[in-house]
VOFI-79987 format. One line per field, with one value per residue (C-alpha): x, y, z. Coordinates in nm, 3 decimals, m for minus. Example, Ala and Ser with C-alpha at 12.3 -4.5 7.8 and 13.67 -1.06 7.14 Angstrom:
2
x = [1.230 1.367] $
y = [m0.450 m0.106] $
z = [0.780 0.714] $
// end
This chain:
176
x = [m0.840 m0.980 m1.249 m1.540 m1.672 m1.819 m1.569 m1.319 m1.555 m1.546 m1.198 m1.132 m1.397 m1.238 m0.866 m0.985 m1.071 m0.760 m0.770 m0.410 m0.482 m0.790 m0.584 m0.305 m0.537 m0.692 m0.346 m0.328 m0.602 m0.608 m0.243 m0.386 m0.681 m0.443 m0.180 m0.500 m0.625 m0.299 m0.148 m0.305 m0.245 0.120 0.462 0.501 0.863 0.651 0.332 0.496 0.585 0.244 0.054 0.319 0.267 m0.123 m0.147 0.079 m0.209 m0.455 m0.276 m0.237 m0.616 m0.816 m0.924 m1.142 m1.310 m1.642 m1.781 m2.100 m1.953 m1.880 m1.474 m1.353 m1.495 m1.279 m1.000 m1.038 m1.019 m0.693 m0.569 m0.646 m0.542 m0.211 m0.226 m0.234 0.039 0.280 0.195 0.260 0.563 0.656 0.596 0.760 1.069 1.021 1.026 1.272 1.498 1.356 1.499 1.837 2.105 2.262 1.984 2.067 1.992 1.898 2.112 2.086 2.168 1.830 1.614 1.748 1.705 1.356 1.225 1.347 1.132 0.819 0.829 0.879 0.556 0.394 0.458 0.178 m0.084 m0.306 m0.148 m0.420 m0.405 m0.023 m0.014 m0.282 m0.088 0.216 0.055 m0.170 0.048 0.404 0.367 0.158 m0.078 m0.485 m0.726 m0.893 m0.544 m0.498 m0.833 m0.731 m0.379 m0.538 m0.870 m1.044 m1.318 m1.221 m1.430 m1.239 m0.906 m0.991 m1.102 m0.771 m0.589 m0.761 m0.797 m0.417 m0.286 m0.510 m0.341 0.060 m0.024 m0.113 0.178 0.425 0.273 0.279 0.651 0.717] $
y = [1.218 1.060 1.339 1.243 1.267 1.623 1.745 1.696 1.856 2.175 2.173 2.086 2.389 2.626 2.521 2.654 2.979 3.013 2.908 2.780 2.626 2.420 2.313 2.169 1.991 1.838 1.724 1.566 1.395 1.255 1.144 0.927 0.835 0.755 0.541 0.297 0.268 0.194 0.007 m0.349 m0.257 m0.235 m0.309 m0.091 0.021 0.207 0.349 0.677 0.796 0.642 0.864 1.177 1.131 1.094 1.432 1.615 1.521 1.618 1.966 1.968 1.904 2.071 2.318 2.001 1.965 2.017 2.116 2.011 1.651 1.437 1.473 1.044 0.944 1.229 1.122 0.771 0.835 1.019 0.720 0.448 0.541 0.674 0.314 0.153 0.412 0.244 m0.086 m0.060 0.111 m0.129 m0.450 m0.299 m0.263 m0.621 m0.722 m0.582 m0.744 m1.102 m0.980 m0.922 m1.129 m1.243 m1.457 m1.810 m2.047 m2.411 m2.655 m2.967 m3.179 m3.017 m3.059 m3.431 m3.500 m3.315 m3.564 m3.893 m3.790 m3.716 m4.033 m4.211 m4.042 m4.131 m4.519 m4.533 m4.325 m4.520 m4.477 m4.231 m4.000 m3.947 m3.870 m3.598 m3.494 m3.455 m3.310 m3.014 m2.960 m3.012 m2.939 m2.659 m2.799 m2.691 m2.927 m2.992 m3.062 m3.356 m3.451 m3.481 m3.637 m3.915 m3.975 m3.885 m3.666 m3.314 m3.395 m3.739 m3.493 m3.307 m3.580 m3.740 m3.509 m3.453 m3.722 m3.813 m3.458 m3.575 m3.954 m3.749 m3.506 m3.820 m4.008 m3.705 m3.639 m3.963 m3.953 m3.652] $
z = [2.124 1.799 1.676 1.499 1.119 1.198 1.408 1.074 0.874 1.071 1.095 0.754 0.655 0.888 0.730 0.410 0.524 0.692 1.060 1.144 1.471 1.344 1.009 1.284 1.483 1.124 1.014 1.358 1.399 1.008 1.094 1.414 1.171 0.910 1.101 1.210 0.894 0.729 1.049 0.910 0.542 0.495 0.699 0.979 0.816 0.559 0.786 0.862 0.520 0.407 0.615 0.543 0.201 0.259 0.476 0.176 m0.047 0.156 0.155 m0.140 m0.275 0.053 m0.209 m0.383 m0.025 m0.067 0.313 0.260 0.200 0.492 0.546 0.635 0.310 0.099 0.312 0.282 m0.089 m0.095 0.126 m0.090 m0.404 m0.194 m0.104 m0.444 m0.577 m0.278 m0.334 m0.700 m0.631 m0.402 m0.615 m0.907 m0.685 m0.573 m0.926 m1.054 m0.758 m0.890 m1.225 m1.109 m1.352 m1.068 m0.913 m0.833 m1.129 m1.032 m1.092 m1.297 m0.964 m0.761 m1.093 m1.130 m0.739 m0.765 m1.041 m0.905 m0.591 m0.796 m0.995 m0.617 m0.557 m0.868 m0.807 m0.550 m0.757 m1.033 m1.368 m1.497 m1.169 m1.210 m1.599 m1.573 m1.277 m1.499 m1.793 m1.610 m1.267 m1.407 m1.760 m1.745 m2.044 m1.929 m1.816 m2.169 m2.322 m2.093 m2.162 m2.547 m2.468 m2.214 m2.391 m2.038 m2.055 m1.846 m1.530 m1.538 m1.551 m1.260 m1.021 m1.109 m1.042 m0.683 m0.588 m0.717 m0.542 m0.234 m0.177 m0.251 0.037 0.253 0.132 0.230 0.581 0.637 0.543 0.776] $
// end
């Protein structure tokens, strides 16, 4: 059973006076409500302590409930900021993994090998597509940088460089 907006309410208003049985069938039903709305939100090796660690929340801040309010709405509150606390948790974990010291470095060989096979793929672009290609994709330099480098104006720049990225993606599914 999935109850409704005002059947939460109740319950939720009769948990705060007390009523043990209703405030177990709340926690219930806001666990089934829970799991759905975080089921497409985050890995389903993290769902169950998501939704734990949303219903501990809601215990712990019923007292804010306002009964007059409707009840998904409060809960969907508590959820997503529950939800932006784990994600943030989790990327901050996921970063400092990247920042381990003993991450592979690249080696001289791939970064050699990488830009013989760009400047094979430059050969068949117009002379003007590929250096705009190089300065903004490669080097990192912004679109009215190149613009001052090349002596293109910065609309020139950009349909260089796509109509330059468009004929390299052609060239290397062609290749494949």
């Amino acid at each position: 059973m999935i109850a409704e907006e005002a059947t939460l309410a109740r319950l939720m208003a009769a948990a705060q006076k007390g009523d043990k049985p209703a405030y177990n069938v709340l926690l219930s039903e806001a666990g089934m409500w829970l799991e759905r709305y975080f089921r497409r939100r985050v890995p389903p090796h993290h769902l169950d302590d998501l939704v734990q660690d949303v219903l501990l929340a809601l215990h712990n801040k019923r007292s804010s409930y306002d009964p007059s309010r409707p009840f998904l709405p409060w809960l969907a509150a508590i959820a997503r900021y529950r939800w932006v606390d784990h994600l943030r948790k989790v990327y901050k974990h996921e970063a400092d993994l990247l920042e381990d010291s003993d991450a592979i470095e690249d080696s001289e060989e791939d970064v050699v090998e990488a830009r013989v096979s760009l400047e094979r793929l430059f050969i068949h672009l117009p002379e003007k597509q590929a250096e705009v290609i190089e300065l903004v994709k490669i080097e990192g330099h912004s679109i009215r940088e190149a613009s001052e480098r090349t002596g293109q104006s910065e609309s020139l720049v950009k349909v260089n460089i796509h109509r330059g990225l468009k004929k390299l993606s052609a060239l290397i599914e062609k290749a494949e």
